[in-house]
Predicted model as a PDB file, atoms N, CA, C, CB and O in Angstrom, pLDDT in the B-factor column:
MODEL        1                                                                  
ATOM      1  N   UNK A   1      89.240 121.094 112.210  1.00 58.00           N  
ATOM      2  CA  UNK A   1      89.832 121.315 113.516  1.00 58.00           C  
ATOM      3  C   UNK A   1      89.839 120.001 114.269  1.00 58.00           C  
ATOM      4  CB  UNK A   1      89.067 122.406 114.305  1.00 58.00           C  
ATOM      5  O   UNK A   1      88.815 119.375 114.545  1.00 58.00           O  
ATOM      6  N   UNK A   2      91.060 119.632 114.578  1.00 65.00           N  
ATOM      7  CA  UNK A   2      91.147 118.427 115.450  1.00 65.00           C  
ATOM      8  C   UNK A   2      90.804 118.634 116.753  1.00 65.00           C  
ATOM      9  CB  UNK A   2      92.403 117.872 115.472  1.00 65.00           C  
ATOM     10  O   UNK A   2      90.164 117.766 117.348  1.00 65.00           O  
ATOM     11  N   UNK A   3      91.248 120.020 117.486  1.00 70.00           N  
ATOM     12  CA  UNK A   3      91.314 119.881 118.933  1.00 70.00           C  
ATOM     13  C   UNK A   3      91.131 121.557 119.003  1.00 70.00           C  
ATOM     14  CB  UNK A   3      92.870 119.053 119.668  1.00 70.00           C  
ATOM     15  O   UNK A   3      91.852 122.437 118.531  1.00 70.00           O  
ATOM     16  N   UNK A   4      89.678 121.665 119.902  1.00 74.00           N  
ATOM     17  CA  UNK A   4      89.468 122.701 119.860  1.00 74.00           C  
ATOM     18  C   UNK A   4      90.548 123.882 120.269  1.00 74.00           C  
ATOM     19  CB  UNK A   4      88.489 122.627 120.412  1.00 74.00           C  
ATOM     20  O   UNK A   4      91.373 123.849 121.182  1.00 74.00           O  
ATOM     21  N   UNK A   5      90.258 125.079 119.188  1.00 79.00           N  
ATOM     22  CA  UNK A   5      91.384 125.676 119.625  1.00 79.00           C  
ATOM     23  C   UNK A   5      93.161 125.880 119.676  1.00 79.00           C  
ATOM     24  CB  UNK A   5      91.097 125.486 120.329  1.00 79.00           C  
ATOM     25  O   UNK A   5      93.922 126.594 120.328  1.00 79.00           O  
ATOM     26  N   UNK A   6      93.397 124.347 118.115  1.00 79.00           N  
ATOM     27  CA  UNK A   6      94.302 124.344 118.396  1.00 79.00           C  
ATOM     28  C   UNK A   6      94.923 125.570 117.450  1.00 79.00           C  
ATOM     29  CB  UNK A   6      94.680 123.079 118.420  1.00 79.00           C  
ATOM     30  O   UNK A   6      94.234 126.307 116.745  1.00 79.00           O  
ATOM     31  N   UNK A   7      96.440 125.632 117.590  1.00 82.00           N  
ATOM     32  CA  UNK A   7      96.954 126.901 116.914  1.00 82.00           C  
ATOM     33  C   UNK A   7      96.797 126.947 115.271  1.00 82.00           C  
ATOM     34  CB  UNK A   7      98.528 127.044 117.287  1.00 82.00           C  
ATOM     35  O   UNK A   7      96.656 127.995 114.642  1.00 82.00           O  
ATOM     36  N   UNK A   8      96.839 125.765 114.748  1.00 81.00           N  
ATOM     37  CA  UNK A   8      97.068 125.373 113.214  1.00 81.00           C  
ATOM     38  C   UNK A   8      96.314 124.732 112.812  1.00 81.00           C  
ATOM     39  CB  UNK A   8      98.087 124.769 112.817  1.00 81.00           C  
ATOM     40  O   UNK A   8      95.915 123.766 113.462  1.00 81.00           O  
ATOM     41  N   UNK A   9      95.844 125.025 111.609  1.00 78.00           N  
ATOM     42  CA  UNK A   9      94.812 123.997 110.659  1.00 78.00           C  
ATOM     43  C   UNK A   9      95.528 122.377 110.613  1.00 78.00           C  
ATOM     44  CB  UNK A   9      94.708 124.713 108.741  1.00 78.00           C  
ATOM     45  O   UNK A   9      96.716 122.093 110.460  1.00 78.00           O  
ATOM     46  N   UNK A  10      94.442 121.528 110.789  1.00 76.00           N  
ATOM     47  CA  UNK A  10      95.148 120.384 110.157  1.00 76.00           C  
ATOM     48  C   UNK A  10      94.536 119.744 109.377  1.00 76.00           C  
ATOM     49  CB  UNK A  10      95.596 119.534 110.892  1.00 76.00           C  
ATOM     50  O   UNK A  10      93.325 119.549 109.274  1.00 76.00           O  
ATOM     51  N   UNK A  11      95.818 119.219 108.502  1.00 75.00           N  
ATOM     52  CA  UNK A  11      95.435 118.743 106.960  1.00 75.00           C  
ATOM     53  C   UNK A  11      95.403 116.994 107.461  1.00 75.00           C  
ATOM     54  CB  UNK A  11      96.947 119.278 105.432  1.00 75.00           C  
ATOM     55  O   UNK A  11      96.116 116.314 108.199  1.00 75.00           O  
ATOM     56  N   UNK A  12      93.959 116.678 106.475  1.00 76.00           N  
ATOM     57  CA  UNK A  12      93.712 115.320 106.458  1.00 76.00           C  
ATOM     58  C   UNK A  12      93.481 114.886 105.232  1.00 76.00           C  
ATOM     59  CB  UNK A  12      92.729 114.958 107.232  1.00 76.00           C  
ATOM     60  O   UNK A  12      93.057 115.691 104.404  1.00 76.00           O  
ATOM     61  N   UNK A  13      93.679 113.735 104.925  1.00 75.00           N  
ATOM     62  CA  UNK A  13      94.151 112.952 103.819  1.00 75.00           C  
ATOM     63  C   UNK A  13      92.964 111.367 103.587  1.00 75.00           C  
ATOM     64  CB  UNK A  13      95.978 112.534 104.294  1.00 75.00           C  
ATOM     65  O   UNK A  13      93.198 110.240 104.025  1.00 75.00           O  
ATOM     66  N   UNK A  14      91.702 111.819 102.761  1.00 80.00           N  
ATOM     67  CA  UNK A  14      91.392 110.184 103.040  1.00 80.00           C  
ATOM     68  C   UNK A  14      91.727 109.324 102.074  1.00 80.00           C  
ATOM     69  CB  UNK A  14      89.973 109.841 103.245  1.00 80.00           C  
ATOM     70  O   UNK A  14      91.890 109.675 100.905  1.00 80.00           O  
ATOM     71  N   UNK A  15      91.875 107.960 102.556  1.00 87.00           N  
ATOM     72  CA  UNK A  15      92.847 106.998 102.335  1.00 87.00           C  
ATOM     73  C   UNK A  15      91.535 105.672 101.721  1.00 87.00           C  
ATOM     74  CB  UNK A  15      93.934 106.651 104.030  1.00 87.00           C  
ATOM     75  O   UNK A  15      90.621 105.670 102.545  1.00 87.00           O  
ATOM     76  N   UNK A  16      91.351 104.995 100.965  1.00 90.00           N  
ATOM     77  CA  UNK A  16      89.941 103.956 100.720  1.00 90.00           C  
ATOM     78  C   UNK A  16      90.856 102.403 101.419  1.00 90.00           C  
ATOM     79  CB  UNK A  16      89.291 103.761  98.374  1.00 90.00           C  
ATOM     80  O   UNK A  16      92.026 102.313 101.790  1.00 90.00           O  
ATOM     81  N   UNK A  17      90.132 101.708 101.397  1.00 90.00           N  
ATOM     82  CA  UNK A  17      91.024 100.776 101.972  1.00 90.00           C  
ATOM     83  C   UNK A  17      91.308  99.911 100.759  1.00 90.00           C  
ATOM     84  CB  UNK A  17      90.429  99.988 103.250  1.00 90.00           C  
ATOM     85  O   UNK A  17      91.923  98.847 100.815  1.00 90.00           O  
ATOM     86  N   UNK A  18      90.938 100.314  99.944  1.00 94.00           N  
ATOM     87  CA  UNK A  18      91.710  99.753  98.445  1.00 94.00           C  
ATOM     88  C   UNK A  18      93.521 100.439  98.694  1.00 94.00           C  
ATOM     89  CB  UNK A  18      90.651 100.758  96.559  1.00 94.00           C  
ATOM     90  O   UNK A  18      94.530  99.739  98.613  1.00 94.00           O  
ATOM     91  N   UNK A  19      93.502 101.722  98.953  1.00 94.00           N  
ATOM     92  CA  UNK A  19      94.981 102.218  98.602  1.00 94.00           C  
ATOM     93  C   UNK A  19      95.422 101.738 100.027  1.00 94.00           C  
ATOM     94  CB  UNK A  19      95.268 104.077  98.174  1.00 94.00           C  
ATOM     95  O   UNK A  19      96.563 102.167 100.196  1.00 94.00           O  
ATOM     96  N   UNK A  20      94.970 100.970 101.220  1.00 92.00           N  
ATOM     97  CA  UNK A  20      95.781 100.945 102.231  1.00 92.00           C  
ATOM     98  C   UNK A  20      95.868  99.902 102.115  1.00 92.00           C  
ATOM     99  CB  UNK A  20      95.577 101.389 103.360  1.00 92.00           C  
ATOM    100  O   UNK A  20      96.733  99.503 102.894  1.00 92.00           O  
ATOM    101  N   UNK A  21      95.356  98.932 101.419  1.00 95.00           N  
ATOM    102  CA  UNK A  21      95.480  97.277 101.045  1.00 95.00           C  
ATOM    103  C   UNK A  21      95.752  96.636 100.290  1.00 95.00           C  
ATOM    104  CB  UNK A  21      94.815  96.687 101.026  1.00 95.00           C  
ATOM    105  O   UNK A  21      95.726  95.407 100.344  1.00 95.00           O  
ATOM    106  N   UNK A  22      96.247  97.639  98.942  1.00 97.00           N  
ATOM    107  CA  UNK A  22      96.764  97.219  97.933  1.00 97.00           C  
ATOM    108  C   UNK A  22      98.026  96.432  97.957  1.00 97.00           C  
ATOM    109  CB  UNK A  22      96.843  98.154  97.275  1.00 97.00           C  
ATOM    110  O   UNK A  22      98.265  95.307  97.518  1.00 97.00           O  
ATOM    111  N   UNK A  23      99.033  97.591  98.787  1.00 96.00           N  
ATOM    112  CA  UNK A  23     100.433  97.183  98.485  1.00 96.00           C  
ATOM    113  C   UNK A  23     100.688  95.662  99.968  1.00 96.00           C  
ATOM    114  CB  UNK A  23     101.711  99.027  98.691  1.00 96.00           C  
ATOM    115  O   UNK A  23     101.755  95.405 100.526  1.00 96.00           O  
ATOM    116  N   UNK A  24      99.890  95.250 100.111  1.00 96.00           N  
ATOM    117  CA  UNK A  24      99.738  93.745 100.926  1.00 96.00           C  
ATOM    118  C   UNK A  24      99.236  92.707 100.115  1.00 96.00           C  
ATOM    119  CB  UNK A  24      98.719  93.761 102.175  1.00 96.00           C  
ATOM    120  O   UNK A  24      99.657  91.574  99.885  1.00 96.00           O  
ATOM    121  N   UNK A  25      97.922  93.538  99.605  1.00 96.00           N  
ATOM    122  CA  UNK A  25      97.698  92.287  98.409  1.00 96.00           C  
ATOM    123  C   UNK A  25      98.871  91.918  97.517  1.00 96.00           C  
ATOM    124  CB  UNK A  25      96.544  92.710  97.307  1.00 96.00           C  
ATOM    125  O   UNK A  25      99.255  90.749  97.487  1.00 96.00           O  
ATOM    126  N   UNK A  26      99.515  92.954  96.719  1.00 97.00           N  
ATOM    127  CA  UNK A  26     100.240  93.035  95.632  1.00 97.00           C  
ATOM    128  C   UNK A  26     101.582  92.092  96.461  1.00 97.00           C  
ATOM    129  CB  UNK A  26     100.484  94.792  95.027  1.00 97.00           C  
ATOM    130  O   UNK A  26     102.002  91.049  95.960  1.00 97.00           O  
ATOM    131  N   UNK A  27     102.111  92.629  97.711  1.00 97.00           N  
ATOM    132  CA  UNK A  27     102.875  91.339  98.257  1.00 97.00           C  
ATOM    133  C   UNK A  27     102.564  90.003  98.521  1.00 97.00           C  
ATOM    134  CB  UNK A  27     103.251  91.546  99.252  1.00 97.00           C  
ATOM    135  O   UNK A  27     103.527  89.460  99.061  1.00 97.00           O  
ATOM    136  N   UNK A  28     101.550  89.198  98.352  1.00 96.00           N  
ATOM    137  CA  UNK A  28     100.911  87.831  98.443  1.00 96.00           C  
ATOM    138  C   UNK A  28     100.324  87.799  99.770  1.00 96.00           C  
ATOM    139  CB  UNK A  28     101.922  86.608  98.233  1.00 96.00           C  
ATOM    140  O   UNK A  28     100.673  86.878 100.508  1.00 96.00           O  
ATOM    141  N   UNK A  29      99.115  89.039 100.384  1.00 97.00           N  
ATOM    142  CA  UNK A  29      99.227  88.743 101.828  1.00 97.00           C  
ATOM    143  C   UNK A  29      97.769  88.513 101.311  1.00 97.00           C  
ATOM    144  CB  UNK A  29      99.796  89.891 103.194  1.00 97.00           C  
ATOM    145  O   UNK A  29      97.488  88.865 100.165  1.00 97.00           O  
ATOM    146  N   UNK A  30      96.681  87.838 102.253  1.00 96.00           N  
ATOM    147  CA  UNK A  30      95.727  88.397 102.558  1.00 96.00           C  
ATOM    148  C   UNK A  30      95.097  88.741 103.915  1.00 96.00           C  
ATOM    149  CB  UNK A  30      95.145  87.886 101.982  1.00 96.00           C  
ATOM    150  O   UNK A  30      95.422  88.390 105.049  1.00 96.00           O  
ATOM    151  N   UNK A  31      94.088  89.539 103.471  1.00 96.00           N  
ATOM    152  CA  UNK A  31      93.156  89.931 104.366  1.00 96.00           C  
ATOM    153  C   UNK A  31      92.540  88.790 105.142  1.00 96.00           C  
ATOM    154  CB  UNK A  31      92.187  90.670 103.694  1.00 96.00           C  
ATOM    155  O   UNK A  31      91.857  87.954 104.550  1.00 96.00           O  
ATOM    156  N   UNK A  32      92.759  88.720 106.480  1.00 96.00           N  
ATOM    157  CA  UNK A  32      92.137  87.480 107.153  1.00 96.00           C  
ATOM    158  C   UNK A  32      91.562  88.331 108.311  1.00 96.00           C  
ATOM    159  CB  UNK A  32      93.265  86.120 107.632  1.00 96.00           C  
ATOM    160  O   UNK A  32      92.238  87.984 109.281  1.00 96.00           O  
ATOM    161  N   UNK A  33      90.860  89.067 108.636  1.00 96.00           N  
ATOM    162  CA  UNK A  33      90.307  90.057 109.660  1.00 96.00           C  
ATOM    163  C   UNK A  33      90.364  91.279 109.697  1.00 96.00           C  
ATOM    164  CB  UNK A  33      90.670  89.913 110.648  1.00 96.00           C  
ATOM    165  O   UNK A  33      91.465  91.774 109.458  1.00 96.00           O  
ATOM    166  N   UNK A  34      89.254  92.162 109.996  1.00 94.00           N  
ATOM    167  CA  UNK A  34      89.210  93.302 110.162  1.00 94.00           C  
ATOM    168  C   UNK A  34      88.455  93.814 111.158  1.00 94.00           C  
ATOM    169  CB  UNK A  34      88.982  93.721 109.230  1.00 94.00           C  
ATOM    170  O   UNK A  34      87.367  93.275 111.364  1.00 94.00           O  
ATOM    171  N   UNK A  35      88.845  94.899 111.940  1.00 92.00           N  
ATOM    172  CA  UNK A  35      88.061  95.255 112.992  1.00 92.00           C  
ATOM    173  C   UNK A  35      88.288  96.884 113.214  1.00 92.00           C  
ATOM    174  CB  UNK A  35      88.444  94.336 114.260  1.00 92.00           C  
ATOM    175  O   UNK A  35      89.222  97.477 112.675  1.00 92.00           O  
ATOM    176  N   UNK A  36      87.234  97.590 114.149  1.00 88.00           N  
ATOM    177  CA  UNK A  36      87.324  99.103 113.856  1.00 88.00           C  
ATOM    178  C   UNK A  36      86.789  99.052 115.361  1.00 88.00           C  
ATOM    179  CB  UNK A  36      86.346  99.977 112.406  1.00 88.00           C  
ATOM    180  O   UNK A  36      85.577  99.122 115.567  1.00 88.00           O  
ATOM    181  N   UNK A  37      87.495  98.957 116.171  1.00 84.00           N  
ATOM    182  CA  UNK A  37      87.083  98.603 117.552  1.00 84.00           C  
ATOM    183  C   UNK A  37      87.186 100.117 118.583  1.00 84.00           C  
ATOM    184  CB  UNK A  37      88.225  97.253 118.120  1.00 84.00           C  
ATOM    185  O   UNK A  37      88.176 100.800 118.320  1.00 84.00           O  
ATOM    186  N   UNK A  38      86.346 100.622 119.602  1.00 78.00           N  
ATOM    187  CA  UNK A  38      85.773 102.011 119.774  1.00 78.00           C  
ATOM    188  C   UNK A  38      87.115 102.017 121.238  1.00 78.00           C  
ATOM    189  CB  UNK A  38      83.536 102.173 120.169  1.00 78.00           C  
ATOM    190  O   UNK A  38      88.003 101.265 121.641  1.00 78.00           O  
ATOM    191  N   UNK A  39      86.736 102.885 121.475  1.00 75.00           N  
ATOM    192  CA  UNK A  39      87.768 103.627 122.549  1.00 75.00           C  
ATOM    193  C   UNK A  39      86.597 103.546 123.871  1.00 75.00           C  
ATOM    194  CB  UNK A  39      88.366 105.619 121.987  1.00 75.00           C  
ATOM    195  O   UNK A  39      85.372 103.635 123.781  1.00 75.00           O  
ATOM    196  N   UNK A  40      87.443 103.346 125.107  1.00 76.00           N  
ATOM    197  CA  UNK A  40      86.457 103.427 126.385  1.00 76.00           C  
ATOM    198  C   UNK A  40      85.763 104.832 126.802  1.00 76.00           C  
ATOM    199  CB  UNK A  40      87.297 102.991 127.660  1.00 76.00           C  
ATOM    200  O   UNK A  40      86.680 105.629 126.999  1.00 76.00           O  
ATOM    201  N   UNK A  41      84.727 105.340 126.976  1.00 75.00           N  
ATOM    202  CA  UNK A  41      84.167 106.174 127.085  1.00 75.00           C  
ATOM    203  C   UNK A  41      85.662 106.986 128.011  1.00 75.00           C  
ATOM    204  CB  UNK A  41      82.642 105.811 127.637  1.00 75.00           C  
ATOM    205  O   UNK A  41      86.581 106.499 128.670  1.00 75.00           O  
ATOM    206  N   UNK A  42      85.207 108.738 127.548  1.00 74.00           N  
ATOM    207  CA  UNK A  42      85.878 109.156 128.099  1.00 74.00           C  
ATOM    208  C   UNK A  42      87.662 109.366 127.390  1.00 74.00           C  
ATOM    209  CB  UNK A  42      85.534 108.429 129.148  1.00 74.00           C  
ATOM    210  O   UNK A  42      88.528 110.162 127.753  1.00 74.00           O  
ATOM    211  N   UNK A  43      87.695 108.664 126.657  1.00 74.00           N  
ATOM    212  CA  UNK A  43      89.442 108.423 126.245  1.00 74.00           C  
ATOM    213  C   UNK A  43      89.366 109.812 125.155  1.00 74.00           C  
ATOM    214  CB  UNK A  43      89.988 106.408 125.198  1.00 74.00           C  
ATOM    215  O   UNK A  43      88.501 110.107 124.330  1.00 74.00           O  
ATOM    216  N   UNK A  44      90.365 110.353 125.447  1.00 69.00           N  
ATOM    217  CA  UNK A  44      90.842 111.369 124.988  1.00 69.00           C  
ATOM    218  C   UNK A  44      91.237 112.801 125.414  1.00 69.00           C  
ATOM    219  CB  UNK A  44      90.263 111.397 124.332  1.00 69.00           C  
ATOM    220  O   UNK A  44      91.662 112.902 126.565  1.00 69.00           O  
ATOM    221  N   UNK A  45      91.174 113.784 124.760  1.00 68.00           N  
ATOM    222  CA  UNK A  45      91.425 114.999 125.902  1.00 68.00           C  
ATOM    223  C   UNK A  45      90.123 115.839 125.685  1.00 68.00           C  
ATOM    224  CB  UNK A  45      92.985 116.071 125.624  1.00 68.00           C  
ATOM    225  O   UNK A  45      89.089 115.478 125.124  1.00 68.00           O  
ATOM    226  N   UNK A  46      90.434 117.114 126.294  1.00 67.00           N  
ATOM    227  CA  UNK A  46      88.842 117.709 126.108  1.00 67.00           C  
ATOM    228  C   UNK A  46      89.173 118.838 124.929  1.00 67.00           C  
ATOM    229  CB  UNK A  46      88.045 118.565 127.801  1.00 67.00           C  
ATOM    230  O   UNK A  46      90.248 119.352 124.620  1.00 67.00           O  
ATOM    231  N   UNK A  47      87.957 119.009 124.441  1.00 65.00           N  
ATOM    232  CA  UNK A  47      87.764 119.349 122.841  1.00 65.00           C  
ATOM    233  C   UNK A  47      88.067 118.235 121.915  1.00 65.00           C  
ATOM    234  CB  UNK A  47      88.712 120.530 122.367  1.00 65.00           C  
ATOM    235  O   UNK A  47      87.506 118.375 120.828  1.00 65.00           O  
ATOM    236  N   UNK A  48      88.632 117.404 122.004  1.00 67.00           N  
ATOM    237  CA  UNK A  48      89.263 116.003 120.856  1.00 67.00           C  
ATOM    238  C   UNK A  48      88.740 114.896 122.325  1.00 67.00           C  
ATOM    239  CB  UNK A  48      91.844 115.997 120.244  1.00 67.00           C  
ATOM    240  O   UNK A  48      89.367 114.619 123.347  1.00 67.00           O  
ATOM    241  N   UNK A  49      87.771 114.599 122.003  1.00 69.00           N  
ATOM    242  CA  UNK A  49      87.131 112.943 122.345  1.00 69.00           C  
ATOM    243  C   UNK A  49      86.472 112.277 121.869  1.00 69.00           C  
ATOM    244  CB  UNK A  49      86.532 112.670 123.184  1.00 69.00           C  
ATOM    245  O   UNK A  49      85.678 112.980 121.243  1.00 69.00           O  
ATOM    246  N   UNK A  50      86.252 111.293 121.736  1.00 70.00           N  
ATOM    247  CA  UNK A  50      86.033 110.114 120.575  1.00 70.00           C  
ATOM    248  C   UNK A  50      84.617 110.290 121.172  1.00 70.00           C  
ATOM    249  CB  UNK A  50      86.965 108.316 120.588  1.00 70.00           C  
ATOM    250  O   UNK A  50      83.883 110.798 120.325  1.00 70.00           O  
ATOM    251  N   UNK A  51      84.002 110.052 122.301  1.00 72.00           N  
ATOM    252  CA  UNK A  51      82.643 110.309 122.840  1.00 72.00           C  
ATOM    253  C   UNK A  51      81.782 111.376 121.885  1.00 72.00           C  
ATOM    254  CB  UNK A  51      82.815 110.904 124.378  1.00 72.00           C  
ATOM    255  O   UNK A  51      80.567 111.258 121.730  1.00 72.00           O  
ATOM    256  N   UNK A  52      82.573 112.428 121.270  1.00 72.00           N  
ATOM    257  CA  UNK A  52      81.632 113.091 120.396  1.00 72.00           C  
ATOM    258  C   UNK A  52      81.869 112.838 119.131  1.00 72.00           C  
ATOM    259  CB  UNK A  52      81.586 114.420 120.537  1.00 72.00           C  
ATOM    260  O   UNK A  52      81.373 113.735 118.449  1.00 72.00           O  
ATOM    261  N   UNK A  53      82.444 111.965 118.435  1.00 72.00           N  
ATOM    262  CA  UNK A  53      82.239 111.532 116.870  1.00 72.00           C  
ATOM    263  C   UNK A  53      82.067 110.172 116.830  1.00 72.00           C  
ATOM    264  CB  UNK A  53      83.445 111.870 115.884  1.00 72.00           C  
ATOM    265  O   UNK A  53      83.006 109.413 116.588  1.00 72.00           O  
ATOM    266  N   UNK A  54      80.578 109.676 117.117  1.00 71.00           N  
ATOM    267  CA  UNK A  54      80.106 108.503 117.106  1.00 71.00           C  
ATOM    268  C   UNK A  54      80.372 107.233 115.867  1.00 71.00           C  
ATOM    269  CB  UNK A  54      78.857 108.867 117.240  1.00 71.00           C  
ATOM    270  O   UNK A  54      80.543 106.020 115.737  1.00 71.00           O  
ATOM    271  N   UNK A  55      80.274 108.374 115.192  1.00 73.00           N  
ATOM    272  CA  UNK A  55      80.196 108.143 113.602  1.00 73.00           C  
ATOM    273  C   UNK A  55      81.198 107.704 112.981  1.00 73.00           C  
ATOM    274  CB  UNK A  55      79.934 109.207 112.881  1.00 73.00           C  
ATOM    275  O   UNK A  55      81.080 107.037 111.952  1.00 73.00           O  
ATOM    276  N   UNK A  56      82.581 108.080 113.632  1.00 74.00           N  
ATOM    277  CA  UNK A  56      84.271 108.315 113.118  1.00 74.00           C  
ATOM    278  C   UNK A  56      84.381 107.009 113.695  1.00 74.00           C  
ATOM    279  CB  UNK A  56      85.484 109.756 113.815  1.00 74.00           C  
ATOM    280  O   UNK A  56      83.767 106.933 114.760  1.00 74.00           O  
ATOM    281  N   UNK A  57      85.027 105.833 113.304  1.00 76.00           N  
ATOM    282  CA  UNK A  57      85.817 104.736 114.071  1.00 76.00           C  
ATOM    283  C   UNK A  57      87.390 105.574 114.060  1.00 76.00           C  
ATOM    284  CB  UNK A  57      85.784 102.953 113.121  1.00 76.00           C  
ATOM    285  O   UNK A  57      88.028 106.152 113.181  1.00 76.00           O  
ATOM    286  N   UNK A  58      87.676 105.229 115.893  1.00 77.00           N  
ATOM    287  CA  UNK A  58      89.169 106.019 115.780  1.00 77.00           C  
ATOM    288  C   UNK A  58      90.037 104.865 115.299  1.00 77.00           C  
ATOM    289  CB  UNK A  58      89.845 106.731 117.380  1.00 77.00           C  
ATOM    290  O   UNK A  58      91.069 105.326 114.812  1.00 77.00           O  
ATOM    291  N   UNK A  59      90.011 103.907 115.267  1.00 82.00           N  
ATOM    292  CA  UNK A  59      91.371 102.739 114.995  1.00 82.00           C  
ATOM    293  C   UNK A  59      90.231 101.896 113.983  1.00 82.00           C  
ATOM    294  CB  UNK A  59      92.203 101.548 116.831  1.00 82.00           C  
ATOM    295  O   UNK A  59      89.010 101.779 114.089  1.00 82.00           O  
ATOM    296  N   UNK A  60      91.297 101.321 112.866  1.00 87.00           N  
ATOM    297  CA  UNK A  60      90.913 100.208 112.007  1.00 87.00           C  
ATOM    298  C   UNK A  60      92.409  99.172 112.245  1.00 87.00           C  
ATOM    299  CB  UNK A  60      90.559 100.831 110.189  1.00 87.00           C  
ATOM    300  O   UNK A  60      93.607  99.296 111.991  1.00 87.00           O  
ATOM    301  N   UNK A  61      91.755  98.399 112.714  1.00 92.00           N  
ATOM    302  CA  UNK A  61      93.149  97.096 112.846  1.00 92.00           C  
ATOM    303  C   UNK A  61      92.943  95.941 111.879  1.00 92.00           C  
ATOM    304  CB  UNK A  61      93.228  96.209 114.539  1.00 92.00           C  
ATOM    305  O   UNK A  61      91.787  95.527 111.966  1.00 92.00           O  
ATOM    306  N   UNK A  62      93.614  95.337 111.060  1.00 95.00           N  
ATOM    307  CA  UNK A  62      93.534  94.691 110.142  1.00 95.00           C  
ATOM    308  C   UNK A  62      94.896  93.650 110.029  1.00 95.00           C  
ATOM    309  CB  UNK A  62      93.266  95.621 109.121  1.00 95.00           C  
ATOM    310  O   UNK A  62      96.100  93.907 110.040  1.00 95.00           O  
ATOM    311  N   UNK A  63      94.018  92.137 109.896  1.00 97.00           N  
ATOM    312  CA  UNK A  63      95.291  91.398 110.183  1.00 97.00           C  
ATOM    313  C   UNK A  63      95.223  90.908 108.964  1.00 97.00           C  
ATOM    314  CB  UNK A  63      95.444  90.351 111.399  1.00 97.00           C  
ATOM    315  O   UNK A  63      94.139  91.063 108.400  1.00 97.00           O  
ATOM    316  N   UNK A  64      96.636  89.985 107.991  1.00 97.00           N  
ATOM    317  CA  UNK A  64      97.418  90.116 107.267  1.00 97.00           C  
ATOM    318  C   UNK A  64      98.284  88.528 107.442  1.00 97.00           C  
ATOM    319  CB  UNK A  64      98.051  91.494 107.551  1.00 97.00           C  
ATOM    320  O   UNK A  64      99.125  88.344 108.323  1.00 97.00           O  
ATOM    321  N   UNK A  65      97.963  87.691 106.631  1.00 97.00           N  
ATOM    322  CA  UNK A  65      98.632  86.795 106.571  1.00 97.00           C  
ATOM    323  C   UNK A  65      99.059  86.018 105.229  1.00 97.00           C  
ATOM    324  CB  UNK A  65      98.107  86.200 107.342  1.00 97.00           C  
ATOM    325  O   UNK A  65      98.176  86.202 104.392  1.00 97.00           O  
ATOM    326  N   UNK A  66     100.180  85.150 104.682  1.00 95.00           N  
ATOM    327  CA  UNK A  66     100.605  84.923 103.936  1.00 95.00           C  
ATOM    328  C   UNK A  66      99.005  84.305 103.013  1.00 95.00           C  
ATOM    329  CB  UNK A  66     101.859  84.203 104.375  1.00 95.00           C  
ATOM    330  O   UNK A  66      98.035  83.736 103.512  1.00 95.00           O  
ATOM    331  N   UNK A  67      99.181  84.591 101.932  1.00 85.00           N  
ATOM    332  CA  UNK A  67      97.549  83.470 100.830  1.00 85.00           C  
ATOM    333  C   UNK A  67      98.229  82.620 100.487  1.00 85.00           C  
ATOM    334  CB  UNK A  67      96.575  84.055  99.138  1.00 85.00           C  
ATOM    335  O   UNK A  67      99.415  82.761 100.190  1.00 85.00           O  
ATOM    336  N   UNK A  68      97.559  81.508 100.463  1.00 79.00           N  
ATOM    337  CA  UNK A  68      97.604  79.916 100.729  1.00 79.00           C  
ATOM    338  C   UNK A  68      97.019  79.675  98.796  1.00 79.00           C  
ATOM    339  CB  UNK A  68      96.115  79.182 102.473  1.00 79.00           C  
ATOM    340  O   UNK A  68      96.856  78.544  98.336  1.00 79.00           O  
TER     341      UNK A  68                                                      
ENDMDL                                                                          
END                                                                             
């Protein structure tokens, strides 16, 4: 359940960051940073707020530049 109460199950999918980084490697990119940076207290709606899954990083940002 994403959001308490909502009408429909939702389906989630986990992803390793091998399969989300492959097809960058395989284009000549690399990995030059990574970050999993938190949300300001409070951000979200009620039943779905990041304040109660400490544990969950909501965003992974990952930068990507040509390999040398």
């Amino acid at each position: 359940e994403g959001i308490v109460g909502q009408p429909e199950a939702q389906w989630v999918f986990h992803r390793s960051l091998t399969d989300l980084l492959a097809p960058a490697f395989a284009a000549g990119l690399a990995l030059t940073g990574l970050l999993e940076p938190t949300l300001p207290p409070g951000a979200g709606r009620p039943g779905c707020r990041w304040d109660d899954m400490p544990d969950v990083p909501p965003v992974l940002v990952a930068r990507l530049a040509a390999a040398r």
